[in-house]
N, C-alpha and C positions, 0 to 999 in steps of 0.2 A: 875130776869133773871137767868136762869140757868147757872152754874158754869164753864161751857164749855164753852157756848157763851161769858160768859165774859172774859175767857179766853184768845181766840179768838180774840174776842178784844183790848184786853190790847199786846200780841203780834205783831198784826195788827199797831198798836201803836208805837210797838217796831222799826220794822222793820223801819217805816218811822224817826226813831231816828239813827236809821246803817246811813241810806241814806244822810242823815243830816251831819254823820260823813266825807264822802267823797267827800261835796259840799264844795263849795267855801269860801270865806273870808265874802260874804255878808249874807252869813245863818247865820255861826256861832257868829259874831254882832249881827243881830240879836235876834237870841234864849240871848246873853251874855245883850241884852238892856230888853226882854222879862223880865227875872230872876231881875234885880235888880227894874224892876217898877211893879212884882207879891207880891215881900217881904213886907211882912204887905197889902197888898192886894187882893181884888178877881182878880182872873183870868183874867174875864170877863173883869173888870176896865182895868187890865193890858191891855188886848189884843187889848183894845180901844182905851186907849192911844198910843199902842206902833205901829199901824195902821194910825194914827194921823198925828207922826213925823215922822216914818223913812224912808220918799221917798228923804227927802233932809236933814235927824240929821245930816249929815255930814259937811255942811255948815252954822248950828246954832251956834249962840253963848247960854252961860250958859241963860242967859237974855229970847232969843227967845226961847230957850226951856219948858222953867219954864211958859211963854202964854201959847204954845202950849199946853202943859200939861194940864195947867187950862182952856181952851180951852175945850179941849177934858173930860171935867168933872174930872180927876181926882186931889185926895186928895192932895196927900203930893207933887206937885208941883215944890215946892221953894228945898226941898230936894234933892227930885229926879234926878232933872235938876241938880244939882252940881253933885252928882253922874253920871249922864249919861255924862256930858261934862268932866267928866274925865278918862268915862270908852274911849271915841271917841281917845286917842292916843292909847289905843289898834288894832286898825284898822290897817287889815296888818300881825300882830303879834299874831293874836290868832291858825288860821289853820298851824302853824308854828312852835312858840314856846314854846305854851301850850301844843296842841296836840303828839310833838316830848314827851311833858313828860309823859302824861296822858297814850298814846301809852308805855312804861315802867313802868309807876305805878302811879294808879290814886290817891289814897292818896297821893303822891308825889304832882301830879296836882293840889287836891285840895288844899294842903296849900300851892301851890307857889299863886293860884287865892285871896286867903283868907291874905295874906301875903300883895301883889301885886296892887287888884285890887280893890279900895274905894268902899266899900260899899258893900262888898259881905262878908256874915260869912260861917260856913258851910255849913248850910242848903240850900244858894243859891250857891254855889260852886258844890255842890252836883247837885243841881236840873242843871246848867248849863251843867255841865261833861253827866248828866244821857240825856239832851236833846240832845245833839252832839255824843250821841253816846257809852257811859260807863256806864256799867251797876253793878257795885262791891260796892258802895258809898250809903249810906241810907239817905233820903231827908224825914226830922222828922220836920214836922210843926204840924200846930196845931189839925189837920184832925188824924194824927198820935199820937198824945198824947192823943188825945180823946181814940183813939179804942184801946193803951195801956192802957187807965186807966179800960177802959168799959170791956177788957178781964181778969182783974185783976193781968195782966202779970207784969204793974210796975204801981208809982206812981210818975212818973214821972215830973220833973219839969227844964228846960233848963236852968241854971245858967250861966253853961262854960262846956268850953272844953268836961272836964271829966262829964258832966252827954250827951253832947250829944251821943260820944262815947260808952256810958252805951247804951245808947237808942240805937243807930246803931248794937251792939254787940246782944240784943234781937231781932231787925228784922229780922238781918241776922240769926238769928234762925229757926224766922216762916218761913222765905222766903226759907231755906232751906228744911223744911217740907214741902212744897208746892211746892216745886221742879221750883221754880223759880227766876231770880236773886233781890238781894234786891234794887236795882234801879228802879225796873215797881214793887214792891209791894204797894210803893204809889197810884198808879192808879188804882190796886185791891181795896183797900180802901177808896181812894174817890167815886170811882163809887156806895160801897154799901154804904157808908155815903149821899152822894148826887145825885147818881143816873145817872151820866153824865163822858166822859171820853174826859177830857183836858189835860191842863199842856202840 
C-alpha cells in the first residue's frame, strides 16, 4: 500500500481516538478492559473476548468472568478476570480523574494508571491513554521491537523502566521525521508488519 494511503489510514484511525476522548464513562472502560485482555495477546483474541463480557462485566463477579473468558476461547482466563474485576471500581472515575490528568500531562497520567491500576505496565498505559485520545506516549511491544531491531536502530530488550523509556526516546525520533505523533507510529508499523490496522 502506498505511503499515503496508509497514512490516511492510520489518521482516519486517529481521529476516531479524538472522538473516543470526548465520549462517555462506557467508551473509555471499555478501550481500559480492551488494553489489559490485548497484553500478552492478539488483538483479535482480545476483541473476542472483550465482545463476550462487556454488555453486563459490570454485574460479574471475578468467578463469572474468568468462564466467560474461557468461554470466549481466550488464554490467560484465571488472570485476566482478577485483573478485569479490579479494573471494574474504576467505573466512573476514569473520564474524570485520569483524564483531568492526562489533559495536563500524559506521562503524569501514565504513571498514576501504571501506579494505580492492577495490571497495566507502561506499554498498556500507553496503549490505553493513545486509544482515548493522547497521542505523546510510545506503545513498544513486540511488533515495535522487531522493526527496532530489523532497522538496526536498537537492540533492544524490555527489562524495566529505563530500557522502555530508551525505546520511547528512539520512536519519538522516527515519529518525529515522519512528521507524526509517536502514539499512531504503532499502527504505521503494525500495518506494514501484518498488513491490517487495529488496536
Amino acid at each position: 500500500m502506498e505511503n499515503k494511503k496508509l497514512r490516511a489510514r492510520v489518521l482516519e484511525r486517529a481521529e476516531e481516538f479524538r472522538l473516543n476522548n470526548r465520549a462517555g464513562e462506557d467508551v473509555w472502560f471499555r478501550e481500559l478492559i480492551l488494553c489489559i485482555l490485548t497484553s500478552n495477546s492478539s488483538f483479535i483474541s482480545a476483541y473476542k473476548a472483550l465482545n463476550y463480557i462487556f454488555s453486563d462485566l459490570l454485574y460479574l463477579d471475578q468467578e463469572q468472568i474468568s468462564k466467560r473468558l474461557r468461554e470466549a476461547g481466550y488464554r490467560f482466563y484465571n488472570l485476566k478476570s482478577k485483573y478485569i474485576y479490579k479494573a471494574k471500581q474504576w467505573y466512573g472515575d476514569l473520564t474524570t480523574k485520569i483524564k483531568k490528568i492526562a489533559d495536563d500531562s500524559q506521562e503524569d497520567a501514565r504513571e498514576y494508571i501504571v501506579e494505580n491500576i492492577y495490571g497495566l505496565g507502561l506499554k498498556e498505559a500507553s496503549h490505553f491513554l493513545r486509544n482515548v485520545g493522547y497521542f505523546d506516549l510510545a506503545i513498544i511491544d513486540r511488533h515495535i521491537l522487531r522493526f527496532l531491531n530489523q532497522i538496526g536502530t536498537s537492540n533492544l530488550k524490555l527489562k524495566n523502566k529505563k530500557d522502555y523509556y530508551l525505546g520511547e526516546s528512539v520512536l519519538k525520533s522516527i515519529a518525529t521525521s515522519l512528521n507524526i505523533q509517536v502514539g499512531l507510529l504503532d499502527l504505521f508499523i503494525f500495518f506494514k508488519q501484518a498488513n491490517i490496522i487495529v488496536k
